[in-house]
C-alpha positions in Angstrom: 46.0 21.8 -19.0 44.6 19.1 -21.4 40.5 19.1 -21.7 38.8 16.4 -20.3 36.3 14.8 -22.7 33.5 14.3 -20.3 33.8 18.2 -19.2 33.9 18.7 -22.9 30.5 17.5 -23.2 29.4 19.1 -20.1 30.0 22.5 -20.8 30.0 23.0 -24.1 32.7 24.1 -26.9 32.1 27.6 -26.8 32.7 27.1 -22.9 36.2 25.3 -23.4 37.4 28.0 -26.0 37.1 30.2 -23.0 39.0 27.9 -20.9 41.6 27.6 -23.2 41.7 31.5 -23.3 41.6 32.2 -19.2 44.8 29.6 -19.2 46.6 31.2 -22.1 45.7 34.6 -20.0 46.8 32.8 -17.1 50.1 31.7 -18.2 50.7 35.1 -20.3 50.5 37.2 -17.3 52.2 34.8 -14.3 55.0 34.9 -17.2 55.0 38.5 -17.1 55.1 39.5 -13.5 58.5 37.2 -13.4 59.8 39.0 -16.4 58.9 42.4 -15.0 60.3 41.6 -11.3 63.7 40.3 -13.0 63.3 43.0 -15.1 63.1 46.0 -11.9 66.4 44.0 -10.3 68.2 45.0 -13.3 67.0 48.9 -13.6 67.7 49.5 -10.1 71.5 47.1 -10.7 72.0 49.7 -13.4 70.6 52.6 -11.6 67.2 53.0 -13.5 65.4 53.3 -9.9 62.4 55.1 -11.6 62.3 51.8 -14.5 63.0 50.0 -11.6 59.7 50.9 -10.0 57.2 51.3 -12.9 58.3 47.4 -13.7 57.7 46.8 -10.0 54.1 48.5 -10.0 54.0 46.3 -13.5 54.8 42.8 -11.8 52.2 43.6 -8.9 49.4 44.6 -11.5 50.6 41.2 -13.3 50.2 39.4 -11.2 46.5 40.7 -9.8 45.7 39.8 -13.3 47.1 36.4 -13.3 44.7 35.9 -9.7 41.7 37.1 -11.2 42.0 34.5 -14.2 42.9 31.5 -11.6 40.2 32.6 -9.7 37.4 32.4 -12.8 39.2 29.4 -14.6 38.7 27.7 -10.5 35.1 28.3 -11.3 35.2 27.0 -14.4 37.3 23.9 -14.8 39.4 23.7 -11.8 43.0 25.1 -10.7 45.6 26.7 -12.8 48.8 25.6 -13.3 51.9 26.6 -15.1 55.6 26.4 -15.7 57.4 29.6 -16.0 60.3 29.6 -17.9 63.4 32.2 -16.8 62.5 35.7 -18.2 65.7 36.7 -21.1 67.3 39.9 -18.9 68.8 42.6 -21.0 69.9 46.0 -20.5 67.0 48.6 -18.8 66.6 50.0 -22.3 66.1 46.6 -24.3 64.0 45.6 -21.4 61.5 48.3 -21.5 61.2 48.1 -25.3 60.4 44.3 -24.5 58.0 45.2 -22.0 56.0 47.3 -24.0 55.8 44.8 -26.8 54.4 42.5 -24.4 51.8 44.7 -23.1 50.9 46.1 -26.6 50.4 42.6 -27.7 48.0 41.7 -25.2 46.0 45.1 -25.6 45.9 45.1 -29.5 45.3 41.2 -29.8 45.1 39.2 -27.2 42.4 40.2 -25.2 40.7 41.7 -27.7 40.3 38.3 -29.2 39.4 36.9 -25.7 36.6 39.1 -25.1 34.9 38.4 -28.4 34.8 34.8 -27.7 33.3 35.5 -24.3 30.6 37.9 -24.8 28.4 35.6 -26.6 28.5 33.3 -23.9 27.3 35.9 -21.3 29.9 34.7 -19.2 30.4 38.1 -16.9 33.1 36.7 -14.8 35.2 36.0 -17.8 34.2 39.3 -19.6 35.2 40.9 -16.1 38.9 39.5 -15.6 39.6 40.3 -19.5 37.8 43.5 -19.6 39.8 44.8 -16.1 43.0 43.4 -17.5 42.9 44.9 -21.0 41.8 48.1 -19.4 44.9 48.0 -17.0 47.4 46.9 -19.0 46.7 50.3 -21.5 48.0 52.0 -18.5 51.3 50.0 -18.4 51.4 51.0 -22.5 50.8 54.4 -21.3 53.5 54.4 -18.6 55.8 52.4 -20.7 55.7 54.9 -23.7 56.3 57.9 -21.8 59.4 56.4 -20.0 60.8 55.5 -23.2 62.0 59.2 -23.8 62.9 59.8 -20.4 65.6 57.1 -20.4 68.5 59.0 -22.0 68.3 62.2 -19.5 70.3 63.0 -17.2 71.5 61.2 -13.7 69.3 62.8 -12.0 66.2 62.6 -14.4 63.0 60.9 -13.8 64.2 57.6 -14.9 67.2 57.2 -12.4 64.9 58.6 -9.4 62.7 55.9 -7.4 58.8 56.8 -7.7 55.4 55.9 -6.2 52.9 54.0 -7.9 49.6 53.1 -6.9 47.8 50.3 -8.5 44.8 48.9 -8.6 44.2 45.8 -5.8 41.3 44.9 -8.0 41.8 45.0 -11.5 45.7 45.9 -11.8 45.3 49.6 -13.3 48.9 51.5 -12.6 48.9 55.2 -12.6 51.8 58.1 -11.1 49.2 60.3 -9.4 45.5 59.6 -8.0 43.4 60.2 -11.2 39.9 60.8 -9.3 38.3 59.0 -6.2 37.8 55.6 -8.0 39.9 53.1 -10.4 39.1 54.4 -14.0 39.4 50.8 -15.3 37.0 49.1 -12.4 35.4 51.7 -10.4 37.2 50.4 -6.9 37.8 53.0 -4.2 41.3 54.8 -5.4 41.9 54.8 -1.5 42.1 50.9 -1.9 45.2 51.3 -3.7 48.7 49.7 -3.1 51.5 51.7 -3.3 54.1 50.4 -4.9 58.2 51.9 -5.0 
């Protein structure tokens, strides 16, 4: 989305930097919950039903994340928009080292670097939707890196057996078992939780 001049002048370069980042955020994780939903139809064609449902409870959290940016950049400078190109498939393995490049990426980097450009502006809904989506997407690391041994077992090992996931409705934090009574990322009721499979 190009910047209009006028709202350039209106809000302020320090506002449009922020923009720039909610629609980079945007795009990064509506790409991402396509990748990780084409991704889960492959683990479960090869038999990988537990990948097959961490990238499910992935795509979901993805795309919370993606709503909460559309919904701040709405605020902002109007609607969202974004072309999606078709996610490169693999097999389960290459898929889930891909997947957790992607999600290292934005927790080392990218929103780091977001929220640094928005703190000075006081901007909390901004702060919120990169704060809750850097905080959730270290639980898809998390996930990711202790599936990555896992892979290689047996038939009937954790990776080839479909599993419940609960994520976050809010923010988009993933976890295998209730951690306590609220989200650890944004404090919302753990009861509020989908379950994903």
């Amino acid at each position: 989305m190009a910047a209009d001049p006028v709202l350039a002048r209106a809000i302020g370069v320090e506002d449009l930097t922020v923009i720039r980042h909610l629609e980079t955020a945007f795009e990064e994780e509506t790409k991402n919950t396509a990748t990780c939903r084409a991704y889960a139809a492959q683990a479960d064609e090869e038999g990988f039903h537990g990948i097959a449902s961490l990238f499910r409870a992935v795509a979901r959290a993805e795309q919370i994340h993606a709503a909460n940016h559309s919904r701040v950049l709405r605020q902002m400078s109007g609607p969202a928009a974004v072309q999606i190109p078709l996610p490169h498939v693999g097999g389960s393995l290459e898929n889930l080292r891909a997947a957790l490049a992607d999600q290292r990426f934005e927790v080392d980097y990218l929103y780091p670097t977001f929220l640094t450009a928005a703190v000075p502006l006081v901007d909390s809904t901004a702060i919120r939707t990169f704060h809750w989506a850097l905080e959730a997407d270290k639980s898809h690391v998390r996930l990711f890196w202790q599936l990555m041994p896992r892979v290689g077992a047996d038939k009937a090992g954790w990776a080839y057996t479909p599993h419940h996931f609960f994520v976050c409705a809010l923010c988009g934090y993933v976890a295998q078992d209730p951690e306590s009574d609220n989200c650890p990322s944004c404090n919302f009721l753990w009861e509020k939780f989908e379950t994903i499979q």
